[in-house]
N, C-alpha and C positions, 0 to 999 in steps of 0.2 A: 562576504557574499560571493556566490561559485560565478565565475566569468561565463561572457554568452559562449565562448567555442569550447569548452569546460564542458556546459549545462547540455551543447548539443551532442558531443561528444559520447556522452554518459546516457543518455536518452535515445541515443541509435546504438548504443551498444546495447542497452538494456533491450531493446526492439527486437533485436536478431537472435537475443537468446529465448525470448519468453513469445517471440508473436503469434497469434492462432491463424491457423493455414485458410485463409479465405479467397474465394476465386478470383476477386476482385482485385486482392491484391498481385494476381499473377500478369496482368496484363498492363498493358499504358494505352487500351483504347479508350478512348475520352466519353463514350458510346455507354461502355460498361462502367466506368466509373461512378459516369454521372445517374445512372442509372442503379445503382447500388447506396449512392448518395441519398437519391430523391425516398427509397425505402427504408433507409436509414433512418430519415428525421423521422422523430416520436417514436422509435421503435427498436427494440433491441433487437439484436444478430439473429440469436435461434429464432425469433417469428419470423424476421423480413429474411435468411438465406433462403429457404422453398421459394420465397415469390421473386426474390433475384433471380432463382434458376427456372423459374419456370417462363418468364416476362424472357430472358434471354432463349430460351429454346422457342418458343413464341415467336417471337420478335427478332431476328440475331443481329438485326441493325439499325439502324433509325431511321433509312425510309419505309419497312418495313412495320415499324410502332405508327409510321407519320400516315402510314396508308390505311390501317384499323381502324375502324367504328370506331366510336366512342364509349360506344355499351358495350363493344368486348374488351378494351379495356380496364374497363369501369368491373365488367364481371372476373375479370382475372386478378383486378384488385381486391376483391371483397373478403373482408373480416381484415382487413390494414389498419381500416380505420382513415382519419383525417383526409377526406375523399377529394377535398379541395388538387390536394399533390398527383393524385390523377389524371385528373383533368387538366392540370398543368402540363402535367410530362406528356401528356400524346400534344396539349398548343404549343409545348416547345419542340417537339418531334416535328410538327408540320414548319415552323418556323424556322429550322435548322434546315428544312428539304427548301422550303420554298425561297428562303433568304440565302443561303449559306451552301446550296447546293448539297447537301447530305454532307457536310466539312462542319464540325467542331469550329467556333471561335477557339485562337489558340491562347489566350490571355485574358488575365481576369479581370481587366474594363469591359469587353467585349462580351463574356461570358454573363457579366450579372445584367446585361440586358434583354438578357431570353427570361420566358415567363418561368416563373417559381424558382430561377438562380437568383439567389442573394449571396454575400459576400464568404460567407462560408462554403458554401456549393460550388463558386467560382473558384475559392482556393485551391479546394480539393482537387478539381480538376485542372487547374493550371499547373498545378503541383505537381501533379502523381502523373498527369497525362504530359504534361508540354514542360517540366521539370525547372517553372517560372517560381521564382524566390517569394513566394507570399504566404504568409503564415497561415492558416486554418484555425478559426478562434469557434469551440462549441461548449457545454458546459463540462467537458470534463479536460479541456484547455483553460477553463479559468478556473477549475478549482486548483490544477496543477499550479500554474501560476500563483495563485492567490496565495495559497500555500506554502511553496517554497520561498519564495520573495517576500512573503509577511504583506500580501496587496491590501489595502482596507479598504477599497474604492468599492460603492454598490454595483455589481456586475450590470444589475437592469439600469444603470443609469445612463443617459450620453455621453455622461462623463467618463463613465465604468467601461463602456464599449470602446471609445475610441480609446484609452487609456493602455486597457489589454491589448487591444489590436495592435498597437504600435510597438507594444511588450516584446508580443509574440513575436515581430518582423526586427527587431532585434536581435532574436535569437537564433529566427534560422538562420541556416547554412547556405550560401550560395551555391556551393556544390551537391547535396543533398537535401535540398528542400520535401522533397516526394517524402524520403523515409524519415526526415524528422516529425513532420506534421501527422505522420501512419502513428510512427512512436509517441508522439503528445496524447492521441486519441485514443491510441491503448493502455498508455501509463496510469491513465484516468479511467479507462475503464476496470482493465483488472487490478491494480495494485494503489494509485493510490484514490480511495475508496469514498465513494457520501460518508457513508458509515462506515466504522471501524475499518479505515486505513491499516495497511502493512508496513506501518514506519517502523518497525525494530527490524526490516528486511529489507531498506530501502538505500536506493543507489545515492541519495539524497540528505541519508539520516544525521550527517553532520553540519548540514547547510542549509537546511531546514528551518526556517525563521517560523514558522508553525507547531512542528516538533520542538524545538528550546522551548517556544513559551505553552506551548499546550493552548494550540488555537486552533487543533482538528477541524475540535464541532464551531469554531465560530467562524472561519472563512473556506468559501469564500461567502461573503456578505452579499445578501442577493435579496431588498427589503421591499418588491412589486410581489402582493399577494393576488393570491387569482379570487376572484367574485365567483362563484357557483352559482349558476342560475339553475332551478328547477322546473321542471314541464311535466305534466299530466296529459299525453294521449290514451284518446282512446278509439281503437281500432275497429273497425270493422269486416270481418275478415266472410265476403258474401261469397257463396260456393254453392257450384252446380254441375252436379256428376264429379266430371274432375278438372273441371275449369275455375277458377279464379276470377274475382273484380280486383284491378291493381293501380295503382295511380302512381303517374311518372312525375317524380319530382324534379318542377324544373326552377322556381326560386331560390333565390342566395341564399340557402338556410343548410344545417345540417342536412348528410344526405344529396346533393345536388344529383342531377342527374341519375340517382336509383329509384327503384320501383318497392312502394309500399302500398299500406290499405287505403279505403276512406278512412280519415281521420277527421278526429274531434278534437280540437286543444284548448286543456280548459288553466287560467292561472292558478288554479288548486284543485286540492281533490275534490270528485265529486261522487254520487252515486248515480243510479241506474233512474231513482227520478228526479235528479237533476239533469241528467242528460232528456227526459223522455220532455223538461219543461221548453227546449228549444223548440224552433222552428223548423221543425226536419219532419216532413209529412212519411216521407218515403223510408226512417231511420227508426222513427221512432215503435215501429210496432214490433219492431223484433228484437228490442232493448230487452232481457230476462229481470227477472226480480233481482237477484242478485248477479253483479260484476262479477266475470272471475280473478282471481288473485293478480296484483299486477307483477309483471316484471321489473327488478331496476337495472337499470342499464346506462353505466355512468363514463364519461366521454371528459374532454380534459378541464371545460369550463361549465359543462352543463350535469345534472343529476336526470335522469327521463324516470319517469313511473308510466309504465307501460299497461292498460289493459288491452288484451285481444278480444272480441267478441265474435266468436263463428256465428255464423248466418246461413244456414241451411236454404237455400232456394230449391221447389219441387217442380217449378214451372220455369220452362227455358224463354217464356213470355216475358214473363215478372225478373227474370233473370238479366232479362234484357234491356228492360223496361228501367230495372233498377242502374245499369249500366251508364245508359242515358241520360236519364235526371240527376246520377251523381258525378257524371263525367269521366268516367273509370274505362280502362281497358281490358277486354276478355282474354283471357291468355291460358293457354291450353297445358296441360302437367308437363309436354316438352318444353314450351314456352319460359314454366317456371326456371327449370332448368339453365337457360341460356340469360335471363334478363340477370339485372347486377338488384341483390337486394343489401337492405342494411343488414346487418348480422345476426339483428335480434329476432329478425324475420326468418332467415334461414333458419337459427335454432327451433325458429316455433315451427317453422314445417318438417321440420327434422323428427321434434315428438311429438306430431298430430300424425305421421307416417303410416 
């Protein structure tokens, strides 16, 4: 089995020959890191680099982010998805201003007690920024792991987690911790592979306890399956001239903080009169015979079956009226423009254009 200063050795080499030029990697401000990080989770490179560079040209510092709305935030996020991280990074922007004076905790205890740092976020930036020896453990550090060392430990377990983590802090290097933990993150991204790994081109291919026994596809072992929950809204999308009815979501739910339609949530599908059999005085008369087609629009745990229903209003009365009774905000075609919507909203105004 390859020694820990062997394994780091071989994995910062392999770093400097093969790394993708990314901006994040050119700096040690703890500012951009952590901020390249928080876009990171759930999301690969090509989507989250535009919204690193545009959040950085925005924003070029953290009092800066700490001083922003929350809805411009929230709208320079949108189509990222997982809105929760958001909202996080502008309470930890203010928490870093109002605690820590615009100063970066420089260590990773310190770090994972700002909101939305947990112990991988903390790494990264302890690492990369303040070049503090703590390993960076994501899924493509346990599958490295899991892989070369023959791990059979369930990644999602407690066991699994603390198991690697201690793997990984093993491994690195005291003198380059920053570029080991870059190099772990990339080794797992580009080369070695979920699917069809590059083990006949691998820096690894003779110590390889995965490659001998042919356990590509079986580790790393990861046996917490996700529940898919399903949702049927349906929209009601009320419009007058070129204003809009929009409702700001402010519950712990999908969405927090963004602007969508009235909604109706039913636990399964329904038609146009089972919706017409509620109790909605104000809803129901402009329900059509037929639904139209819904959208799906699928999110990491949930499935949405989306209908939209337009509602034409002729009367800025009734317009108003209907405002009222459903609780909804008026918002003007520049309006649109500036509020943060969910995605599937954008696209729908995009081809009703």
């Amino acid at each position: 089995m390859i020694q820990s200063s062997a394994f780091a050795q071989k994995i910062i080499g392999w770093y400097w020959e093969h790394k993708r030029p990314l901006p994040w990697r050119e700096t040690t401000d703890p500012y951009k890191i952590w901020l390249s990080e928080i876009i990171l989770q759930q999301t690969r490179v090509a989507q989250g680099l535009p919204y690193y560079e545009r959040f950085v040209k925005t924003y070029p510092t953290v009092k800066a982010l700490a001083a922003a709305p929350q809805q411009n935030v929230l709208r320079l996020w949108q189509g990222l998805g997982y809105y929760s991280r958001a909202r996080n990074l502008h309470a930890c922007a203010k928490q870093i201003v109002e605690t820590y004076n615009g100063v970066f905790p420089n260590n990773f205890n310190d770090l994972q007690k700002l909101p939305g740092v947990g112990p991988y976020t903390a790494a990264a930036i302890a690492s990369i920024a303040f070049k503090e020896s703590v390993a960076v453990v994501d899924g493509n550090v346990y599958r490295v792991l899991a892989r070369v060392f023959g791990i059979e430990i369930d990644t999602a377990s407690t066991e699994g987690k603390k198991y690697f983590f201690e793997k990984a802090n093993q491994l690195v290097p005291a003198k380059d911790p920053d570029l080991f933990n870059q190099a772990m993150m990339e080794f797992g991204a580009l080369h070695c592979l979920p699917q069809n790994p590059k083990c006949d081109d691998c820096i690894f291919s003779n110590t390889c306890v995965a490659r001998k026994h042919e356990l590509q596809n079986v580790l790393p072992i990861k046996s917490k399956k996700i529940k898919i929950k399903k949702r049927y809204f349906y929209y009601f999308d009320f419009r007058f001239k070129n204003s809009r009815l929009m409702k700001h979501r402010t519950a712990k739910d999908i969405w927090q903080g963004l602007y969508d339609f009235y909604l109706i949530e039913k636990n399964r599908p329904t038609n146009s009169a089972g919706l017409r059999q509620e109790e909605m005085a104000i809803v129901a008369p402009y329900l059509p015979a037929k639904l139209p087609a819904p959208f799906k629009h699928v999110l990491s745990h949930q499935q949405l079956f989306i209908h939209i229903i337009p509602v034409h209003i002729h009367s800025e009365k009734e317009f108003l009226h209907a405002a009222k009774q459903l609780n909804l905000q008026v918002i003007s075609k520049k309006g649109l423009e500036r509020i943060p919507k969910p995605i599937i909203i954008e696209k729908y105004f995009n081809s009703t254009a």
